[in-house]
C-alpha positions, -999 to 999 in steps of 0.1 A, spaced: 418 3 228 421 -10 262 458 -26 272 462 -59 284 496 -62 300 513 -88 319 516 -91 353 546 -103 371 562 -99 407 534 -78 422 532 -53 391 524 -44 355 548 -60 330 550 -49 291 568 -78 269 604 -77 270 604 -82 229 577 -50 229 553 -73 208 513 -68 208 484 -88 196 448 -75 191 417 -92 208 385 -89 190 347 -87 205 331 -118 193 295 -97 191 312 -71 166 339 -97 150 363 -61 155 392 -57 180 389 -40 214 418 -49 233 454 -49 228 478 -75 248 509 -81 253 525 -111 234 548 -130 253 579 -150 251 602 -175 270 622 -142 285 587 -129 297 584 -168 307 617 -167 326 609 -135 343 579 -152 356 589 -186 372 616 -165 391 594 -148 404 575 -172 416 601 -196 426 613 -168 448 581 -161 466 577 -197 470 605 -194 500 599 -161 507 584 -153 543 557 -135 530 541 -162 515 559 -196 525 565 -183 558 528 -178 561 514 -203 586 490 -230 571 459 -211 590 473 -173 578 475 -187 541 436 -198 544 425 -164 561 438 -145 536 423 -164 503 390 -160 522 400 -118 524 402 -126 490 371 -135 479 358 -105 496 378 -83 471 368 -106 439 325 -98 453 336 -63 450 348 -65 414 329 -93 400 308 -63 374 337 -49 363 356 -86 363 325 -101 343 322 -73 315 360 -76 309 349 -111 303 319 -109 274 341 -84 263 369 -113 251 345 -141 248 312 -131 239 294 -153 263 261 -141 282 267 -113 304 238 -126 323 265 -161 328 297 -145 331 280 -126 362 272 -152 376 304 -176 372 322 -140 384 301 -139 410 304 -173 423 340 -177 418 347 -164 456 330 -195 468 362 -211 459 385 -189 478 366 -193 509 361 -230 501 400 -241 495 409 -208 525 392 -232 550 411 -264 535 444 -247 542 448 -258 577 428 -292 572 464 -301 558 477 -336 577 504 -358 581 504 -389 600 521 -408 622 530 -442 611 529 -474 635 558 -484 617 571 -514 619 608 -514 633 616 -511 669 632 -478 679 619 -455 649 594 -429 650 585 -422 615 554 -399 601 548 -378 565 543 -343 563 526 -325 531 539 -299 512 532 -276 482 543 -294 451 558 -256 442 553 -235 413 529 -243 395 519 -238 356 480 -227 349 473 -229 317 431 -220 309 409 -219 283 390 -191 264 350 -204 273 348 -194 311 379 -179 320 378 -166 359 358 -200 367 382 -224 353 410 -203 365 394 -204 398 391 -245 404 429 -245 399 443 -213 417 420 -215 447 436 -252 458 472 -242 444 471 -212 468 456 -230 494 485 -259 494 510 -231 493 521 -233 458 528 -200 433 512 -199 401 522 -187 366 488 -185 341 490 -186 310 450 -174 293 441 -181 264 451 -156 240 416 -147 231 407 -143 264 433 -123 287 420 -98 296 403 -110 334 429 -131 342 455 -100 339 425 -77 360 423 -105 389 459 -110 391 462 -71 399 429 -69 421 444 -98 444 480 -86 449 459 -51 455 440 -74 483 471 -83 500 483 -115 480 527 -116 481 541 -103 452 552 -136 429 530 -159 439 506 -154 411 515 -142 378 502 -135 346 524 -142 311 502 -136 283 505 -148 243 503 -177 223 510 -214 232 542 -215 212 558 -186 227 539 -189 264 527 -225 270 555 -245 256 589 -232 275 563 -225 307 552 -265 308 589 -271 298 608 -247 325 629 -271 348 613 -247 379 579 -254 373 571 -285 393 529 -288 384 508 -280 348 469 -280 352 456 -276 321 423 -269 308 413 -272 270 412 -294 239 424 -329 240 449 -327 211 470 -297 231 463 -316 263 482 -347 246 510 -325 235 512 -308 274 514 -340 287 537 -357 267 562 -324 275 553 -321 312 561 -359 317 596 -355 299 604 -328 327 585 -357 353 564 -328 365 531 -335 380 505 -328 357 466 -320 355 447 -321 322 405 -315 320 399 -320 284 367 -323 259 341 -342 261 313 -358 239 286 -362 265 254 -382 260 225 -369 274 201 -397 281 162 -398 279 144 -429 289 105 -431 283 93 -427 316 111 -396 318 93 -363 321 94 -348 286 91 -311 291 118 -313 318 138 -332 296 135 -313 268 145 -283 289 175 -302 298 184 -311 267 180 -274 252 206 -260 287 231 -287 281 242 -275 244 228 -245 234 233 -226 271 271 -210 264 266 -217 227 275 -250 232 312 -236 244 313 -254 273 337 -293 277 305 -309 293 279 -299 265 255 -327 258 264 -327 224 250 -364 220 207 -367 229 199 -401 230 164 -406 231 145 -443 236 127 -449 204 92 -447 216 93 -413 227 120 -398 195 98 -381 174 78 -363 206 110 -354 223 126 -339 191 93 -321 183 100 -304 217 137 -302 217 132 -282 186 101 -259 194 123 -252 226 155 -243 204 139 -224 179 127 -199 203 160 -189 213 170 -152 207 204 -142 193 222 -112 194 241 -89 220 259 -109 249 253 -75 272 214 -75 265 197 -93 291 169 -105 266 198 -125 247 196 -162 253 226 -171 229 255 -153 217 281 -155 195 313 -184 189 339 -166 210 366 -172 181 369 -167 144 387 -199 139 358 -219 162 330 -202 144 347 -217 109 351 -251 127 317 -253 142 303 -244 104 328 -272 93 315 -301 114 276 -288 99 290 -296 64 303 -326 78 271 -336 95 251 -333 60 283 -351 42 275 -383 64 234 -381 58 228 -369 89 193 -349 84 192 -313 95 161 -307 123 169 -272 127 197 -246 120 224 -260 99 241 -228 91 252 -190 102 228 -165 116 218 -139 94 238 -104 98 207 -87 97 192 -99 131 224 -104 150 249 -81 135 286 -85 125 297 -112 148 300 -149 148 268 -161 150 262 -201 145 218 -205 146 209 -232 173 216 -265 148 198 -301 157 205 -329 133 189 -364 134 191 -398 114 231 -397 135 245 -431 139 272 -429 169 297 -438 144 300 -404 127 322 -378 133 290 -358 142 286 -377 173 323 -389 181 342 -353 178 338 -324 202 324 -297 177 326 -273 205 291 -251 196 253 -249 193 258 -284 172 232 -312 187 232 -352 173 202 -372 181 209 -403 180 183 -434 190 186 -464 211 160 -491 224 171 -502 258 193 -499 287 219 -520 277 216 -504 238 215 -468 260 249 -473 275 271 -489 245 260 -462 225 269 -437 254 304 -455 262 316 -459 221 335 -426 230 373 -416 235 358 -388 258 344 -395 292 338 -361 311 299 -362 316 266 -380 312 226 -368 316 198 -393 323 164 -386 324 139 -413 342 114 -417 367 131 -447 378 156 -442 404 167 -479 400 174 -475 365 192 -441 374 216 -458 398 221 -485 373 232 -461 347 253 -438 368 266 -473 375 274 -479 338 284 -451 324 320 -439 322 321 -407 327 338 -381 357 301 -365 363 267 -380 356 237 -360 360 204 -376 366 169 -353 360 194 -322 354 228 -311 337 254 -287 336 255 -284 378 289 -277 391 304 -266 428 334 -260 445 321 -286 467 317 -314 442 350 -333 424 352 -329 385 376 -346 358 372 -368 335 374 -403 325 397 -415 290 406 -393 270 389 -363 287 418 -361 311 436 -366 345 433 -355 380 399 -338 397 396 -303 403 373 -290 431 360 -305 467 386 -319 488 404 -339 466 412 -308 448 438 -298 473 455 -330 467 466 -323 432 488 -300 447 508 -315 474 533 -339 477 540 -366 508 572 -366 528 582 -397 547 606 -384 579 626 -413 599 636 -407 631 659 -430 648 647 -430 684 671 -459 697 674 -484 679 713 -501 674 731 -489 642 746 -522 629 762 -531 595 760 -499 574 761 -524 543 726 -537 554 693 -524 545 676 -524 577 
C-alpha cells in the first residue's frame, strides 16, 4: 500500500490525530494508497507555516527577479518527474495515462510562464492632483494563500493557481481532493527538493469538513482559489467572504457545443466526440450540450454515434485505451443516476445508456459512451453538470434560436461552434456568455490564454497575465514633499 502523507514546513508530516483513509484505483474499484486524514490541528500547523515563510528571508526576502528564476529551476525538476508524477496520477483518478502525461508534462510551461511574470510586477506613479505630494502604488502578494483542487486533473489545475501565487510572492496551503492526493503530496516534496523555502507550499490532506472548512475559514489565510462543483464553490464563498478574504472559484459548466450547417461534418463530429467523451466526460468544460441546426441532425448524430461507438474501454495505463473509468464510486452512481433521469424525462437513448460490462473492462467504474436525443434544454439532462460520458442533443433552427438555447444556463464556462462562416463565428462568440468559446475546435487550453467563467461557473481568471493579478493587492503611498500642514480637522 503506498503512503500518502502530508507535507508541511519543508517535510513529511503524519496527522496529528494518527487517522488514515484508503484511496482506491478507479480501473480495479480496490484501494492502493493509504493517506493521511487531516484535521484543523494539521490545518493550524500548516498556515504557520506558511505565514512564517511568507516574512521569512528565504522566500519574501527573495528579490522579485530571484523569485521568477527559481520557479523557472522549477519546472526543470517537474520535466524530470513528470512519469513518475503522471502514474501517481491514473493511479488516483483513472484518467488516460496517455492525458495525465501529457497535462504532467506540460504543467512546467506554467512555472516558466508565471517565473518570467515575477519581475513584470509594477506600480505607478500617480500625477496626483495636489501640490506638494508625490504619491505612487506598489503591489504586493495578497499572502497565504488557500488551494483547494479537484480530483479530474490534479497537477494541471493545481498548476494555474500555484504557478501565479508563487510568482506574486504568496505561500500556499493545498488542500486535494481526497480521492486524489497522492501528486499533489509527490510535487510538494519534489519542489522543496528543487530548492523551493520550506513553508511556502504545503500540503494538508483529508476531507472538506475536516481540511477545507477551518483552511477557507483560518483568519491567516488571506486568498481561496477553488476549483470544483458549484454547490461547494457557493458554500467556499459564502465562508471566505465572512472572513472578507479574496477569493477565486472556477466551477462546472454545461457547455453547448454548436454545429451550424455549413460546418464541416466529420470535423465536427470529431469535435463533438473530444469535447465529452475525451477524460470520460470528467472535465468542467465538457460539451455536454450538442446543438445541432436541424437540417443537418440526423447526419451529424449518425456520425457522432459511429464515432462514439468505436471507442475502446478498459485500462487507463494501456495506450490502446481511449476511455477509462469514472474516477469515483460516488460519480460513477451519479453519472448512472442522471441516465435514469434522462429516460424519466423521454429523452431517447442513441447510444449507451448504462454501465460497461465487467467482462470487457474489468472491476472498475465503467459508464459506456451514452448519447441521448429528443432533449429539450429544459430538462435536467441538459441544465445539470452530470460530470461523465453523458451527451444531450438537442436541436435548434437559427442563430438567434442557437444562442437562447445556449444561454438558458446557470453555467457559463465554455462554448463550441462549428461554421464555415467566420462572420457568423464572431457573431456568436459575440453572443454567447461564456469565459472561453471555441470556434472549429474545443477543449484547447494554455498558460498563455485567460480562463474562468461566466454566472454561476465562477469568479476570477486563472492563467495569462491577468492570472498574476488574482494574487496581489495595490498599495497607495503618500508622500508629503512640501506642501503646508494646515487644519489637522480638514480633509485635505
Amino acid at each position: 500500500m503506498y503512503d500518502v502523507p502530508m507535507f508541511i514546513n519543508g517535510a513529511e508530516h503524519r496527522p496529528v490525530d494518527g487517522a488514515w483513509f484508503e484511496s482506491d484505483d478507479p480501473y480495479t474499484g480496490k484501494p492502493w494508497a493509504q493517506v493521511a486524514s487531516g484535521s484543523s490541528a494539521d490545518v493550524d500547523l500548516a498556515v504557520a507555516a506558511a505565514s512564517a515563510a511568507l516574512e521569512a528571508d528565504e522566500w519574501g526576502g527573495l528579490t522579485a527577479t530571484a523569485r521568477g528564476a527559481l520557479l523557472v529551476r522549477l519546472a526543470d525538476v517537474i520535466d524530470s518527474y513528470a512519469d513518475e508524477l503522471a502514474q501517481l496520477e491514473v493511479n488516483d483518478n483513472g484518467k488516460l495515462l496517455a492525458e495525465m502525461a501529457g497535462q504532467v508534462a506540460y504543467v512546467p510551461q506554467w512555472f516558466r510562464y508565471f517565473g518570467g511574470l515575477a519581475d513584470k510586477i509594477e506600480g505607478r506613479v500617480l500625477p496626483i492632483d495636489k501640490p506638494g505630494y508625490f504619491a505612487y502604488t506598489r503591489r504586493e502578494p495578497v499572502g497565504v494563500t488557500a488551494i483547494i483542487t479537484p480530483w479530474n486533473s490534479p497537477l494541471l489545475l493545481l498548476a494555474w493557481k500555484l504557478a501565479p501565487a508563487l510568482a506574486a510572492g504568496c505561500t500556499v496551503v493545498v488542500k486535494p481532493s481526497e480521492f486524489t492526493s497522492a501528486s499533489t503530496v509527490a510535487l510538494a516534496r519534489l519542489l522543496h527538493e528543487g530548492g523551493l523555502p520550506q513553508g511556502v507550499f504545503n500540503v494538508v490532506t483529508g476531507f472538506g469538513k475536516d481540511v477545507g472548512a477551518p483552511l477557507v475559514e483560518h483568519p491567516q489565510v488571506a486568498k481561496v482559489s477553488f476549483t470544483g462543483s458549484d454547490a461547494t464553490g457557493r458554500s467556499i464563498g459564502a465562508a471566505a467572504g465572512a472572513g472578507i478574504k479574496h477569493v477565486a472559484l472556477e466551477l462546472g459548466g454545461k457547455s453547448p457545443n454548436i454545429v451550424f450547417a455549413d460546418a464541416d461534418l466529420q470535423s465536427a463530429a470529431n469535435g463533438v466526440v473530444s469535447g465529452i467523451f475525451a477524460a470520460t466526460g470528467q472535465t468542467c468544460i465538457a460539451g455536454s450540450r450538442l446543438l445541432v441546426q436541424r437540417e443537418i441532425h440526423d447526419e451529424l448524430v449518425s456520425r457522432v454515434v459511429e464515432l462514439a461507438a468505436t471507442a475502446r474501454m478498459g485500462d487507463p495505463r494501456s495506450t490502446d485505451t481511449q476511455v477509462g473509468p469514472i474516477t469515483t464510486r460516488p460519480q460513477y452512481q451519479k453519472v448512472l443516476s442522471y441516465i435514469d433521469v434522462a429516460r424519466e424525462e423521454g429523452a431517447t437513448v442513441a447510444l449507451g445508456g448504462g454501465p460497461a460490462d465487467p467482462a470487457d473492462v474489468g472491476d472498475g467504474w465503467f459508464v459506456r459512451p451514452t448519447i441521448f436525443t429528443g432533449v429539450d434544454n429544459g430538462m435536467r439532462i441538459a441544465q445539470e453538470e452530470v460530470f461523465g460520458p453523458v451527451l444531450a442533443v438537442i436541436p435548434f433552427d437559427d442563430e438567434a434560436d442557437a444562442v437562447a438555447i445556449a444561454n438558458d444556463s446557470a453555467y457559463g464556462l465554455g462554448a463550441g461552434v462549428w461554421t464555415s462562416d467566420m462572420a457568423r463565428a464572431l457573431r456568436m462568440a459575440d453572443a454567447i456568455k461564456a469565459g472561453t468559446v471555441w470556434v472549429n475546435t474545443y477543449r484547447a487550453v494554455s498558460f498563455m490564454a485567460p480562463f474562468g467563467g461566466f454566472k454561476s461557473s465562477g469568479v476570477g481568471r486563472e492563467n495569462g497575465a491577468e492570472a498574476i493579478e488574482e494574487y496581489l493587492e495595490t498599495k497607495t503611498v503618500w508622500i508629503n514633499s512640501g506642501a503646508p500642514v494646515g487644519n489637522p480637522f480638514v480633509l485635505r
